[in-house]
DSSP file (Angstrom, degrees, kcal/mol; ACC not computed):
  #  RESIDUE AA STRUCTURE BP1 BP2  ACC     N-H-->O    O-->H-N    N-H-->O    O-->H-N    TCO  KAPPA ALPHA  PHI   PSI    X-CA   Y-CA   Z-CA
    1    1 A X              0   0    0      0, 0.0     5,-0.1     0, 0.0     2,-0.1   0.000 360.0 360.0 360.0 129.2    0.0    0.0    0.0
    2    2 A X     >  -     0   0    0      1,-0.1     4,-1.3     4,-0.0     5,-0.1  -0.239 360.0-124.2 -52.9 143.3    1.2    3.4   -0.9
    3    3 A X  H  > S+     0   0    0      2,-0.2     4,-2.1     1,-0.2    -1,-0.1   0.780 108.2  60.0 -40.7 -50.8    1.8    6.1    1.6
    4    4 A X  H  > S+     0   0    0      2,-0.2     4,-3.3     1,-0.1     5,-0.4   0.782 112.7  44.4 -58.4 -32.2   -0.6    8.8    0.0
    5    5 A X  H  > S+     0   0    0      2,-0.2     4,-0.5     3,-0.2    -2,-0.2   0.761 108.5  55.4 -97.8  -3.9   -3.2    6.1    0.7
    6    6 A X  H  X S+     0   0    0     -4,-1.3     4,-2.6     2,-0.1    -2,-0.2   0.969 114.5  41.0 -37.9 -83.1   -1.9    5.4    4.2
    7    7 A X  H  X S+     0   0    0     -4,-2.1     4,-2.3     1,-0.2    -2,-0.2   0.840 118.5  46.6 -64.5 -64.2   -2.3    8.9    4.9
    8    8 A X  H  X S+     0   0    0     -4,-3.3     4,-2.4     2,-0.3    -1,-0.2   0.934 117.6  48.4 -33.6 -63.9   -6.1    9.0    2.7
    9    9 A X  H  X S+     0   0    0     -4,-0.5     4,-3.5    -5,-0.4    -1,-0.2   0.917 111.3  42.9 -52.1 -59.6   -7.0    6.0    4.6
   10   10 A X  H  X S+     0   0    0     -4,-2.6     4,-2.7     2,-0.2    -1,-0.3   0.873 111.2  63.0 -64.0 -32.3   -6.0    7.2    8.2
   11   11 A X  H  X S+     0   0    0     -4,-2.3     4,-3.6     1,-0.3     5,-0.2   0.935 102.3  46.1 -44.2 -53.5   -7.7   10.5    7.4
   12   12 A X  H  X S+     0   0    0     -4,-2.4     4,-1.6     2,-0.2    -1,-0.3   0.863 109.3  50.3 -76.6 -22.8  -10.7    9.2    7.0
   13   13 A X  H  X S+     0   0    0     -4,-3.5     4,-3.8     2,-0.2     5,-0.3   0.983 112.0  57.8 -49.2 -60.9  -10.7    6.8   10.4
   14   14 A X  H  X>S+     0   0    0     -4,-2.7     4,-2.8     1,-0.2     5,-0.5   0.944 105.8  45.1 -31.8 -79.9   -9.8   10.1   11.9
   15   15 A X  H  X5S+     0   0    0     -4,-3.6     4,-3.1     1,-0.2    -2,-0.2   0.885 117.8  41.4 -23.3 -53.0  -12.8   11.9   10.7
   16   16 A X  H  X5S+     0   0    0     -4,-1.6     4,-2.0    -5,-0.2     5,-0.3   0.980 110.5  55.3 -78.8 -46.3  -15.2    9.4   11.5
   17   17 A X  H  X5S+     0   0    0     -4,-3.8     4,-2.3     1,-0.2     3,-0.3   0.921 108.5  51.8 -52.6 -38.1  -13.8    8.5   14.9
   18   18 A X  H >X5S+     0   0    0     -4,-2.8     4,-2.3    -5,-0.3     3,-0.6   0.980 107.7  49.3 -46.9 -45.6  -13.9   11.9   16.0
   19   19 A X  H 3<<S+     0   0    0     -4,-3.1     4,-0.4    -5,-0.5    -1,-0.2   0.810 107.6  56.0 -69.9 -14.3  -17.3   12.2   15.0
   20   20 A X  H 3< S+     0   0    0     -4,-2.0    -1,-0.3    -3,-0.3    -2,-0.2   0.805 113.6  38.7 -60.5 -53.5  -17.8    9.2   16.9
   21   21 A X  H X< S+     0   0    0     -4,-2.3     3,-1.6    -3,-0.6    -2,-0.2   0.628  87.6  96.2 -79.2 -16.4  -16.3   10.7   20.2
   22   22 A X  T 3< S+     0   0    0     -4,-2.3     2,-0.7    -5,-0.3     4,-0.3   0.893  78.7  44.6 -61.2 -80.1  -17.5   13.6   19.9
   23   23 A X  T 3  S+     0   0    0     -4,-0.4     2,-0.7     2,-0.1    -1,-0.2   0.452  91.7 100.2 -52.8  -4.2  -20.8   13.4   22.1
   24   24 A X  S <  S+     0   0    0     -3,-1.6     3,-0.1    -2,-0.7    -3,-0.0  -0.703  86.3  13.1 -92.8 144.2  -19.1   11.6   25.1
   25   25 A X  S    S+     0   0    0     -2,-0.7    -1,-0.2     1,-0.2     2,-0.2   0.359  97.8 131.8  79.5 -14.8  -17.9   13.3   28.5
   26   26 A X        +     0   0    0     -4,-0.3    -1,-0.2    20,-0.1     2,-0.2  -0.611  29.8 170.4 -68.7 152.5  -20.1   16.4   27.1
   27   27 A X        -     0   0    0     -2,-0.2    19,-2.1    -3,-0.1    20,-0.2  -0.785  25.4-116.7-138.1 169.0  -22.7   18.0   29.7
   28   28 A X  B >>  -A   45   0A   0     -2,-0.2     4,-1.7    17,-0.2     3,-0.6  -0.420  24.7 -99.0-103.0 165.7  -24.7   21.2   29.3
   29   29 A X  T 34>S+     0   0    0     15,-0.6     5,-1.9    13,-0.5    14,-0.1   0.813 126.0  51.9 -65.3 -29.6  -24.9   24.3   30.6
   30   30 A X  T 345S+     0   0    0     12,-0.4    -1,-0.3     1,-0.2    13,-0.1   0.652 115.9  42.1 -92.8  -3.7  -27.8   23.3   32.5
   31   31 A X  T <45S+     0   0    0     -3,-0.6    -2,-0.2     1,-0.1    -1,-0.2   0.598 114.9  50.5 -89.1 -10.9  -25.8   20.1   34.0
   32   32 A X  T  <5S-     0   0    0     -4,-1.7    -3,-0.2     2,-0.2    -2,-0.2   0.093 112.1-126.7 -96.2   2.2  -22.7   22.1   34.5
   33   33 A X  T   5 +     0   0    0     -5,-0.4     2,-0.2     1,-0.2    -3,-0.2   0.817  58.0 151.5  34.4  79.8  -24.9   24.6   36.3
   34   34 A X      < -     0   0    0     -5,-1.9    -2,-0.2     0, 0.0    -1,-0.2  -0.901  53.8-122.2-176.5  95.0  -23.5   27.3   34.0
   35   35 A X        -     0   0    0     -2,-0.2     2,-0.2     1,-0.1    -5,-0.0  -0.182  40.2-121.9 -79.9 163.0  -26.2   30.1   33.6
   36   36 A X        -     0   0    0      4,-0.0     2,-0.3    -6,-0.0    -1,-0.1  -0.651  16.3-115.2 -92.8 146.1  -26.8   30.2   29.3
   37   37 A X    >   -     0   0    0     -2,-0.2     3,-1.7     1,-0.2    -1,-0.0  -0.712  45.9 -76.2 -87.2 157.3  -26.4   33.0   27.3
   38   38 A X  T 3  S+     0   0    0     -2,-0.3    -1,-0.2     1,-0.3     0, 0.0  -0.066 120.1  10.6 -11.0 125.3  -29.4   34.7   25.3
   39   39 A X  T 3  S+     0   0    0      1,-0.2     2,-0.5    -3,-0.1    -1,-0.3   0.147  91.4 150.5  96.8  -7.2  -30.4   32.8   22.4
   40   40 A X    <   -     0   0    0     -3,-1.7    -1,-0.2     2,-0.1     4,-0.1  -0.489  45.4-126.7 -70.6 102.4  -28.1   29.5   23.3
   41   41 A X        -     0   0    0     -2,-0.5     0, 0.0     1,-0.2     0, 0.0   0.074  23.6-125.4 -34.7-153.2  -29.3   26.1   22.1
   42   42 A X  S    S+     0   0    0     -6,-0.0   -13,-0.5   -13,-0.0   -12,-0.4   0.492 107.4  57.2 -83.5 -37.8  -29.4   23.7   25.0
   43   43 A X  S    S+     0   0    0    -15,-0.1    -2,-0.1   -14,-0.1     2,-0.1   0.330  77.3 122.9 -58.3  -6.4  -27.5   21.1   23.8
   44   44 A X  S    S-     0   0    0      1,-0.1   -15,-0.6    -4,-0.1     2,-0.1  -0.404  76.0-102.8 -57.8 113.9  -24.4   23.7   23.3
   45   45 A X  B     -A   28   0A   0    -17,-0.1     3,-0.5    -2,-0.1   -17,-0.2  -0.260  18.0-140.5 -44.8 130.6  -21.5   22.2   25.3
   46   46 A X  S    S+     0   0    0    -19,-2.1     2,-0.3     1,-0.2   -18,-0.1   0.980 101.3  10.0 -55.8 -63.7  -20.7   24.0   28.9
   47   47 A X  S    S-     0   0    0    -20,-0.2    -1,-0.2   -19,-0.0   -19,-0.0  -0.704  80.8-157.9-143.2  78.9  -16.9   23.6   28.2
   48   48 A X        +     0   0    0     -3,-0.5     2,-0.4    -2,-0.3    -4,-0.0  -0.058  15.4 178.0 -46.1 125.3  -16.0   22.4   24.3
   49   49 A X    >>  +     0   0    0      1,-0.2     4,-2.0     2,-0.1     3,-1.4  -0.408  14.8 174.2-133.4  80.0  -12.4   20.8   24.3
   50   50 A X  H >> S+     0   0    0     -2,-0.4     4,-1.0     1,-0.3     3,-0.6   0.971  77.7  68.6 -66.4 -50.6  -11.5   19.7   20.9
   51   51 A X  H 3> S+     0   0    0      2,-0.2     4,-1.3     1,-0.2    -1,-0.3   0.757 112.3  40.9 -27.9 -42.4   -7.7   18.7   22.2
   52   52 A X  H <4 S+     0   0    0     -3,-1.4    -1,-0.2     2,-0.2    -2,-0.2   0.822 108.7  52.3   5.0 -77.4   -9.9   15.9   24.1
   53   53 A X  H XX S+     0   0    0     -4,-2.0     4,-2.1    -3,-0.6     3,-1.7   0.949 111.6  52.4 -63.5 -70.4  -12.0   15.3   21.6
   54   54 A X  H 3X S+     0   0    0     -4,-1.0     4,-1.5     1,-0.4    -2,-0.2   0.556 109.8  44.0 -26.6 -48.7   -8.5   14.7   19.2
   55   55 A X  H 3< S+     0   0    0     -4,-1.3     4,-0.4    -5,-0.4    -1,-0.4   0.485 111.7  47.8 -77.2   3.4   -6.9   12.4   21.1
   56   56 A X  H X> S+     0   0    0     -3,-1.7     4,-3.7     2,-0.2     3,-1.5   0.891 113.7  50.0 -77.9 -69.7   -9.5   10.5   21.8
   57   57 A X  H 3X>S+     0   0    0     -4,-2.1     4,-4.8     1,-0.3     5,-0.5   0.847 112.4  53.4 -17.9 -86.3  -10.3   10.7   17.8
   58   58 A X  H 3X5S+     0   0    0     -4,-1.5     4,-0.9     1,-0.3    -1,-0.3   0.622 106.5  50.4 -42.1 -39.2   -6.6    9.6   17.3
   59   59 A X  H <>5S+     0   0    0     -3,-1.5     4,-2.2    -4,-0.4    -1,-0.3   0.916 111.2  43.4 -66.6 -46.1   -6.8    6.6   19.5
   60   60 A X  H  X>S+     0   0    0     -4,-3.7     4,-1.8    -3,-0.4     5,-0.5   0.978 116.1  53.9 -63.1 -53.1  -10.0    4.9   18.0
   61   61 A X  H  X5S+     0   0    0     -4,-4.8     4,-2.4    -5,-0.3     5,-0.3   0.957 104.4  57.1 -66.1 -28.2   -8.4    5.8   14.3
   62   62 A X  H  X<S+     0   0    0     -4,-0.9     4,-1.9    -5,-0.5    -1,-0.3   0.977 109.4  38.9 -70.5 -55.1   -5.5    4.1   15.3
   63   63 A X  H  X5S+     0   0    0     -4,-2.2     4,-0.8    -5,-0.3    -1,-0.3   0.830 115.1  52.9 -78.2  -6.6   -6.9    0.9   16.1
   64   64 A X  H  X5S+     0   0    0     -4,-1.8     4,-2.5     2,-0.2    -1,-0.2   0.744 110.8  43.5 -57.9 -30.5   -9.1    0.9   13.5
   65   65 A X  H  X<S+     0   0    0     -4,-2.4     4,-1.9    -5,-0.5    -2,-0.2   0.804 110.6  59.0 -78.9 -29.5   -6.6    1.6   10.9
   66   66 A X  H  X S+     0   0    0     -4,-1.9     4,-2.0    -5,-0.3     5,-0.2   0.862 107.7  45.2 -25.5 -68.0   -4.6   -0.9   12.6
   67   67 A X  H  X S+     0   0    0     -4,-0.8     4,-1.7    -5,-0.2     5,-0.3   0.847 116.5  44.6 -43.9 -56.1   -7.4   -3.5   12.1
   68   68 A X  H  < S+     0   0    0     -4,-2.5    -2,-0.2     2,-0.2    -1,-0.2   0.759 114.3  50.9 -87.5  -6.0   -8.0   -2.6    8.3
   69   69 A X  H  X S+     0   0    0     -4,-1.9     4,-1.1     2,-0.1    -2,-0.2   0.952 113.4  40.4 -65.8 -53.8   -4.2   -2.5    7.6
   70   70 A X  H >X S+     0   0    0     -4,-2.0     3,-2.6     1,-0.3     4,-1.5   0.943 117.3  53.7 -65.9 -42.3   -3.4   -5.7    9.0
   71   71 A X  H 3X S+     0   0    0     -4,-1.7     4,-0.9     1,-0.3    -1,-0.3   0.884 111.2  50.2 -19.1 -45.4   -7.1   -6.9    7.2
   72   72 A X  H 34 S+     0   0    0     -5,-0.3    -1,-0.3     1,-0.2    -2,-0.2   0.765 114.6  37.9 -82.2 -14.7   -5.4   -5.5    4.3
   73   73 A X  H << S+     0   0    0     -3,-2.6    -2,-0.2    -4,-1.1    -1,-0.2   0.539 126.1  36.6-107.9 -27.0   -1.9   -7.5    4.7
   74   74 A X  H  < S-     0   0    0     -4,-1.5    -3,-0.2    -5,-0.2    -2,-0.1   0.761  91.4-136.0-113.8 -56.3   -3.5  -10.8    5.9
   75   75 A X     <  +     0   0    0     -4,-0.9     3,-0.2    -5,-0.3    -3,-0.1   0.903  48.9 150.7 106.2  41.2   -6.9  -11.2    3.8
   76   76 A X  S    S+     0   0    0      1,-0.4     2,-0.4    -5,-0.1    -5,-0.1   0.958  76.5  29.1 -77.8 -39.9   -8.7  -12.3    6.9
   77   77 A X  S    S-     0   0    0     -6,-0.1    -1,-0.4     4,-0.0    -2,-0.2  -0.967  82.5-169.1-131.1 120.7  -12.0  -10.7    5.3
   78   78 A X     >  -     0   0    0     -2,-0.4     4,-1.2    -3,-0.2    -7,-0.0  -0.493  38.0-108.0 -92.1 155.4  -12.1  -10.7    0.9
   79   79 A X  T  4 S+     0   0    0      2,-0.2    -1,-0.1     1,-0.2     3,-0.0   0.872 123.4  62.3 -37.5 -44.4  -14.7   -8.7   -1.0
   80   80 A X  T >4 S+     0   0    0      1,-0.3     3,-2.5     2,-0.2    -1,-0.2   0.988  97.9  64.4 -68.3 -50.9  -16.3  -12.0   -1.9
   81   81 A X  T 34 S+     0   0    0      1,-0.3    -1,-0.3     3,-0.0    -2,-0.2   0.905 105.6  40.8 -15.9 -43.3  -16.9  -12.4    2.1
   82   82 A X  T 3< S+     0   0    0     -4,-1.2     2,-1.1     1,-0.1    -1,-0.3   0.496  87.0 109.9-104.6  19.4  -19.0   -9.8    2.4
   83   83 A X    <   +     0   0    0     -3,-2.5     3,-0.1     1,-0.2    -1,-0.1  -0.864  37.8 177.8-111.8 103.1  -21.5  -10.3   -1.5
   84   84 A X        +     0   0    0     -2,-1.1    -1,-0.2     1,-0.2    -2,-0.0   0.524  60.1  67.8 -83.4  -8.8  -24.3  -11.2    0.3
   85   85 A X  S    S-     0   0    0      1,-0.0    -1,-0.2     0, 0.0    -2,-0.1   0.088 110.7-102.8-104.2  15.0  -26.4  -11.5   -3.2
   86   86 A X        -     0   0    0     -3,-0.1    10,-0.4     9,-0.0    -2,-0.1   0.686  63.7 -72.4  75.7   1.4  -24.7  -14.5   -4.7
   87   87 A X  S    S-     0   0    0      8,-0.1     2,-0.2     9,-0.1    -3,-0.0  -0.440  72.8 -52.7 119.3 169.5  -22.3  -12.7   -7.5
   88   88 A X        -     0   0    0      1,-0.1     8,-0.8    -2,-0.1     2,-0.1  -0.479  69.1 -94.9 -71.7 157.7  -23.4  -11.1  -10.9
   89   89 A X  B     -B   95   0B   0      6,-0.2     6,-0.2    -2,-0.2     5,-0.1  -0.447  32.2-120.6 -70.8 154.3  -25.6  -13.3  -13.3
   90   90 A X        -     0   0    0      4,-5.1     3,-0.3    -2,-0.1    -1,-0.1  -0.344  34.3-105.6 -81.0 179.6  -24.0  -15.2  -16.0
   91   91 A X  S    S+     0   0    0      1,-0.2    -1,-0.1     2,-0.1    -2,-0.0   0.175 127.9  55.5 -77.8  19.6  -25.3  -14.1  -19.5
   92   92 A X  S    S-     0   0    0      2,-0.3    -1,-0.2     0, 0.0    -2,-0.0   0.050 124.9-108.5-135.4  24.0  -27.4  -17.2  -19.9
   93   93 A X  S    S+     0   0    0     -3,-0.3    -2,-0.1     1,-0.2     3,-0.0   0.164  82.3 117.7  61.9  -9.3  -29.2  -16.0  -16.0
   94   94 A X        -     0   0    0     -5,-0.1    -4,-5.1     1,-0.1    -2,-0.3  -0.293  65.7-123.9 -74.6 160.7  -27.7  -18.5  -14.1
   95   95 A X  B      B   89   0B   0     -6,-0.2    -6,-0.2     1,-0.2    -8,-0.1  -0.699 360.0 360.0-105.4 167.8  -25.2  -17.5  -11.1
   96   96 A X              0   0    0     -8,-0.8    -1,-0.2   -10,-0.4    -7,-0.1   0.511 360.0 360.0-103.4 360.0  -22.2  -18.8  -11.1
């Protein structure tokens, strides 16, 4: 596997594991007993800490990318694994 696609690959684990983390360990203004400003959803985090949030992010994506590299090195789970519909039709309609 190329490097650029290292780097592609772990970007996107990143993304998604943040987005993943994001909503744990936050509380609210009204659970931090933290009066709200004018106009302030309620769900708005008391005390946002994306450095937190980022290593957290950065731990999951590392074992996940960890899991689909070695996946990727080993072959534990093929494309064919996972074609739950039984394959394209031959031309004559049968499956192979």
């Amino acid at each position: 596997m190329k490097l650029t696609s290292i780097i592609a690959i772990f970007s996107l684990f990143w993304v998604m594991s943040a987005f993943l983390v994001m909503p744990f360990g936050v509380r609210t203004h009204d659970e931090a007993g933290i009066p709200k400003v004018p106009g302030q959803a309620d769900s708005a985090p008391a005390h946002f800490q994306p450095g937190k949030i980022a290593k957290r992010a950065t731990v999951l994506a590392l074992v996940l990318f960890g899991l689909f590299y070695a996946n990727y090195t080993f072959g534990w789970i093929s494309p064919g694994m996972l074609d739950f519909t039984g394959g394209p039709p031959n031309f004559d309609g049968s499956h192979s």
